[in-house]
N, C-alpha and C positions, 0 to 999 in steps of 0.2 A: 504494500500500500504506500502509494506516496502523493503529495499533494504539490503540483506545479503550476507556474503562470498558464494561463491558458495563450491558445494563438489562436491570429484572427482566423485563420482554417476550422477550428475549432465550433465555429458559431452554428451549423447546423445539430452537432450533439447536443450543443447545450441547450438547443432552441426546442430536440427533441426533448433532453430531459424536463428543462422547464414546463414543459405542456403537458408528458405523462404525471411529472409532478404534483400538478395544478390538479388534472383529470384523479388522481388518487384521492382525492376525496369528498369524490362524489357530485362534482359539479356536472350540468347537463351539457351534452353533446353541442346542444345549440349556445349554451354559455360562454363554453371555451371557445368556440368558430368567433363570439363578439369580444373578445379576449386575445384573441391572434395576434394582434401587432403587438399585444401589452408584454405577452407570451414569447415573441421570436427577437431572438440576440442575434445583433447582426455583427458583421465583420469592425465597422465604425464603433460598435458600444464595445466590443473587447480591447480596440487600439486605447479607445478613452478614458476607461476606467478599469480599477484592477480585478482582473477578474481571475479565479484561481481553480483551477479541474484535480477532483482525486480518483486516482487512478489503483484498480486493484485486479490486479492477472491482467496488465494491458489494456482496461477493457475500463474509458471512463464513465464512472458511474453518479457523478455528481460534481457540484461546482460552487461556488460562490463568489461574488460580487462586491465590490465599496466602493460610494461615493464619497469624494474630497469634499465637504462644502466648508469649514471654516480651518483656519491652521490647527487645531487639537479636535477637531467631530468631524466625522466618518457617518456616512450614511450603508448600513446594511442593506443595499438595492434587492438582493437575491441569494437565495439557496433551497436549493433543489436537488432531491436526490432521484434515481429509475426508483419507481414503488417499489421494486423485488429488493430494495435496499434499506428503506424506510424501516425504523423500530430495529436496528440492528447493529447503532451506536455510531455512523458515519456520520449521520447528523452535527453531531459530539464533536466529533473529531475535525470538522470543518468548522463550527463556531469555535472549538478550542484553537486552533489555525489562527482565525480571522481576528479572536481578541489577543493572541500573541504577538501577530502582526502588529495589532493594534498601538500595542503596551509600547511596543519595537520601537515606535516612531512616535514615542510621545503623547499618545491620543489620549484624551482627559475623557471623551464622550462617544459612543456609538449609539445613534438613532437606527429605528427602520419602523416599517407599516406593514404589521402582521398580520396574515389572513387569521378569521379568527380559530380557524382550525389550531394553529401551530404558537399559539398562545400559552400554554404549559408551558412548551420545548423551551422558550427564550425564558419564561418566569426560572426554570430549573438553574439559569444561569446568570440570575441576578436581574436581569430586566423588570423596567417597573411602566407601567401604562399611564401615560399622561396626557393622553386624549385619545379622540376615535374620528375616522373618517367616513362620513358615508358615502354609501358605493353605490353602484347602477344597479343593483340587485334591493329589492325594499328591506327594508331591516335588515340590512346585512352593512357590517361596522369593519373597518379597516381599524385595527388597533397602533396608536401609536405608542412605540415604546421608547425604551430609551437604561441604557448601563452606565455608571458612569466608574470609570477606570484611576479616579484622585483615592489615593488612600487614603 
């Protein structure tokens, strides 16, 4: 298992991953199609921002993402794993990644906007909710979270 920069060649796995990703739980066929552009990582968003693939027997199975927005926060854009990976601690191992990274370069704060499926996953690792976004789906809330990395 090992976790690398992604390359722009890269963009169609991870556009697959993202999309089975998304599709793992449970959203309707017609949802994800109105979802497609939000879903596909192109060659432009991996040159622009860091984006990172973990690879296990060759075969990559998940990825994540961070956005720059202030000199010490980081925005968590993305992380997705193939569903036949999900619940089987890669998850883990790409947030622990991402906030090492983090730490690396100084970062005092990482935000993102959680489906709310995946709301435990970040709470397990210190994230806290300090607001909620609504979505194009009725009652259905984009969590905003937020870790913050100052001892």
């Amino acid at each position: 298992m090992k976790i690398e920069k992604s390359e722009k060649e890269d963009h169609k796995i991870l556009s697959e991953i993202t999309y089975q990703g998304k599709a793992f739980w449970g959203y309707e066929k017609e949802q994800l199609e109105k979802w497609k552009n939000d879903l596909t990582i192109t060659e432009e968003y991996i040159e622009n921002n860091e984006t990172f693939k973990l690879i296990v027997n060759d075969k990559t199975i998940g990825y994540y993402s961070i956005l720059k927005l202030e000199n010490e926060v980081i925005k968590l854009d993305n992380l997705f794993l193939l569903p036949e990976f999900i619940g089987k601690g890669y998850g883990k191992t790409l947030m622990n990644d991402c906030i090492e990274k983090a730490k690396e370069k100084n970062i005092k704060k990482i935000i993102l906007d959680s489906d709310p499926n995946a709301e435990l996953f970040y709470k397990s690792f210190g994230f806290k909710v300090y607001d909620k976004l609504e979505t194009s789906i009725k009652n259905r809330f984009l969590l905003q979270m937020e870790l913050s990395l100052e001892s």
